[in-house]
C-alpha angles and dihedrals in degrees: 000000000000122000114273095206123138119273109246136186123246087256097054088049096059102042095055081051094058088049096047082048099048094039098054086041089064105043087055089060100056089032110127132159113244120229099238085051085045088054097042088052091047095045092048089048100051082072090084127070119267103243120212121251102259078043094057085046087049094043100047091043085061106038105022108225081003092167113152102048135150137151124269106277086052094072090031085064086042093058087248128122129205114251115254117257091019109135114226118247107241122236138184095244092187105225114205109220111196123213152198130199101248104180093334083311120128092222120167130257095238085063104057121113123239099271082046095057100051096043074053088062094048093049087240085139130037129244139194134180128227119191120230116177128222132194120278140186130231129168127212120236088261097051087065132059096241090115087058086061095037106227122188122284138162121279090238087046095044083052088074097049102066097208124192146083133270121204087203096043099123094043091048090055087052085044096053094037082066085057094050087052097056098043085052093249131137111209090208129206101237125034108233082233147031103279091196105186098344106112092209147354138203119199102201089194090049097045096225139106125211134210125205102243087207089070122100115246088250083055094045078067118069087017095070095041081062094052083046090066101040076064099047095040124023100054117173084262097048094037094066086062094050122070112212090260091058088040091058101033085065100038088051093044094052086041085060104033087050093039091045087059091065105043093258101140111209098142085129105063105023075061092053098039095053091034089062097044087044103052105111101353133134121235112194122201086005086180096062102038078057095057096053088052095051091044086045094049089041093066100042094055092050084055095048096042080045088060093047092050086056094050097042091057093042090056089045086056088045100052087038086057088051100050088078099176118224128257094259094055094046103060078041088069102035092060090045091055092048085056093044098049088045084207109185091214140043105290124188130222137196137205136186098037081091134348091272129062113249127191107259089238097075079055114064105105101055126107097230095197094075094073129112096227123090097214128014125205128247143189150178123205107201106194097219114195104258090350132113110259103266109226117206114190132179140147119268100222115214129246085009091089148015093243143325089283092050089052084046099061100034082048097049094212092147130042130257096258090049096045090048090061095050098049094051082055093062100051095049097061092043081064103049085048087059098040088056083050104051087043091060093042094057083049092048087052094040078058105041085042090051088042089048086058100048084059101044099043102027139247086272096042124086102245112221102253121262127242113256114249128233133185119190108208104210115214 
């Protein structure tokens, strides 16, 4: 379904750019995260077990940003599942073994006779524990489907996560894949790594952009917009200027400008996102990072409204195909066009071949039998002194005859005098089809001949001149 948006000038497009800009530009410089949101999002997050240091390491090397994590029971306990085909993240659980002196011997518990066990209860013998660690499995909040069922999370938490639903989704990806073409980059399937918690990622020396398959297909939108501008802008040239916090500051800017364009609200996070790369950083030159945003913006909004023109008119031709008149309004309109064109002879016109008629004339050349239609419409509008025009119609039945002038004649549905005329017709205008040719043609020589003499005398020779060619058209 293509975007229903207003058409808009050049000027109006980048004027709403520059406000959507300026505006954001502003909100990031009076954000602040307010204490009551600060104490939600502690409080959701003490759900979760408090890793050890070496386990968060573990933890992040494995899911990058991974932050609301838990096993598998955790979730279970939670109403959430695990999504089928999602690795477990793999963590040190430490397992306490406990001991007694057997012979000078460190042997387990668990392996103590009978006699052994008991002398164990009544601390007869002494005992120590020693901890071993095994591997364990955790799973990070998207790896589940607890966002499906939309279980309660913390305001600040819910900001990283863009949530909604977009009627033009799977146009807009086409839309943006052009982009990615033009700009030489593939959007792969499969990212070459893990992407964690990171929606997206564009390797300028690779050429690809990749797209988390976790996110939602709201969230495939502006996110890729964003790794789309990560590819115009930020080249392995331009990227050694630039610090992350610029990088990002762009690449989220262009993701909501562009966004923004085509009703997809992500104010809130785009907000949250650049107001946390940009705490306490430092953008230098902002001017000019923001207009490389708004140029940036600019184009790919030219490409996608682009798209949206191409499918628009496919879907009006489609619809125009589809709007097949009846027979009654046809030869309606037939005989209207024979009055309106006052023609003093038989003229002959087709339907089907496109949604108008069309006089057979302009037609002789098509091979009739490649259209769709079973049967296309015919008429001939026979100008009568002092009469109504007397209008004649059939189908012209395919693989029967050559054409509808050929039916007309083997069927004898015109008189001698009328089918002369029209077959003059159409000779005369297979003439006129030949003469245009051969015309062409002797241009075409008097050009290959000119071209012959600059490469066998020079630039800088006087070629002989050539001999003026002339084709006689017989008639």
């Amino acid at each position: 379904m293509a975007f229903k948006g207003k058409k808009k000038t050049p000027e109006e497009k980048m004027k709403e750019i520059e406000e959507l800009t300026a505006g954001m530009d502003q909100q990031i410089e009076s954000y602040f995260v307010s204490e009551k949101a600060l104490q939600e999002h502690l409080t959701f997050m003490a759900n979760f077990h408090n890793y050890s240091q070496r386990n968060m390491v573990l933890i992040d090397k494995q899911f990058m940003g991974a932050q609301a994590v838990g096993s598998f029971n955790f979730w279970k306990d939670k109403g959430a599942a695990v999504q089928k085909g999602e690795k477990g993240i793999k963590i040190l659980v430490p397992a306490p073994v406990e001991f007694y002196k057997k012979n000078g011997i460190d042997v387990p518990v668990s392996a103590a006779n009978k006699h052994e066990r008991e002398l164990i209860a009544q601390k007869q013998i002494e005992t120590s524990k020693k901890v071993f660690f095994k591997i364990g499995h955790v799973f990070e909040y998207t790896q589940t489907n607890a966002r499906e069922l939309n279980l309660s999370v913390s305001e600040i938490f819910g900001k990283y996560h863009r949530d909604g639903s977009l009627e033009s989704n799977k146009e807009l990806m086409e839309a943006l894949s052009k982009v990615a073409t033009r700009l030489d980059f593939t959007i792969v399937d499969e990212a070459p790594f893990e992407l964690g918690t990171a929606k997206g990622a564009a390797s300028p020396t690779q050429k690809i952009i990749a797209l988390n398959p976790r996110n939602t297909e709201f969230e495939n939108v502006s996110v890729l917009i964003h790794e789309l501008a990560h590819a115009k802008m930020h080249t392995p040239e331009r990227a050694k200027e630039l610090s992350t916090s610029e990088k990002e500051f762009q690449a989220e800017m262009v993701a909501y400008v562009v966004a923004n364009r085509y009703d997809i609200d992500t104010e809130d996070f785009t907000l949250s996102y650049l107001a946390n790369w940009t705490n306490g950083a430092a953008l230098k030159d902002k001017e000019q990072l923001l207009n490389e945003v708004r140029s940036t913006s600019s184009e790919f909004i030219d490409e996608i409204d682009s798209h949206f023109d191409q499918v628009k008119e496919k879907e009006q031709l489609q619809e125009k195909e589809q709007s097949v008149p009846s027979d009654l309004e046809i030869e309606a309109h037939a005989l209207n066009r024979g009055k309106e064109l006052n023609a003093s002879e038989p003229v002959m016109y087709i339907y089907g071949i496109s949604t108008e008629l069309r006089p057979f004339g302009e037609m002789n050349n098509l091979d009739f039998d490649q259209y769709k239609q079973e049967q296309i419409a015919y008429f001939v509008a026979i100008p009568s002194e002092g009469k109504e025009t007397l209008l004649i119609s059939s189908q012209y039945e395919k693989g029967e005859y050559i054409h509808p002038l050929h039916q007309l004649e083997k069927e004898q549905l015109v008189n001698k005098e009328t089918y002369q005329v029209l077959e003059n017709g159409y000779h005369d205008e297979l003439l006129k089809q030949d003469e245009v040719y051969i015309k062409n043609f002797a241009n075409r020589l008097r050009a290959d001949s000119h071209k012959e003499d600059s490469l066998e005398f020079g630039e800088n020779k006087q070629p002989p001149k050539a001999n003026n060619i002339e084709i006689e058209i017989e008639r």
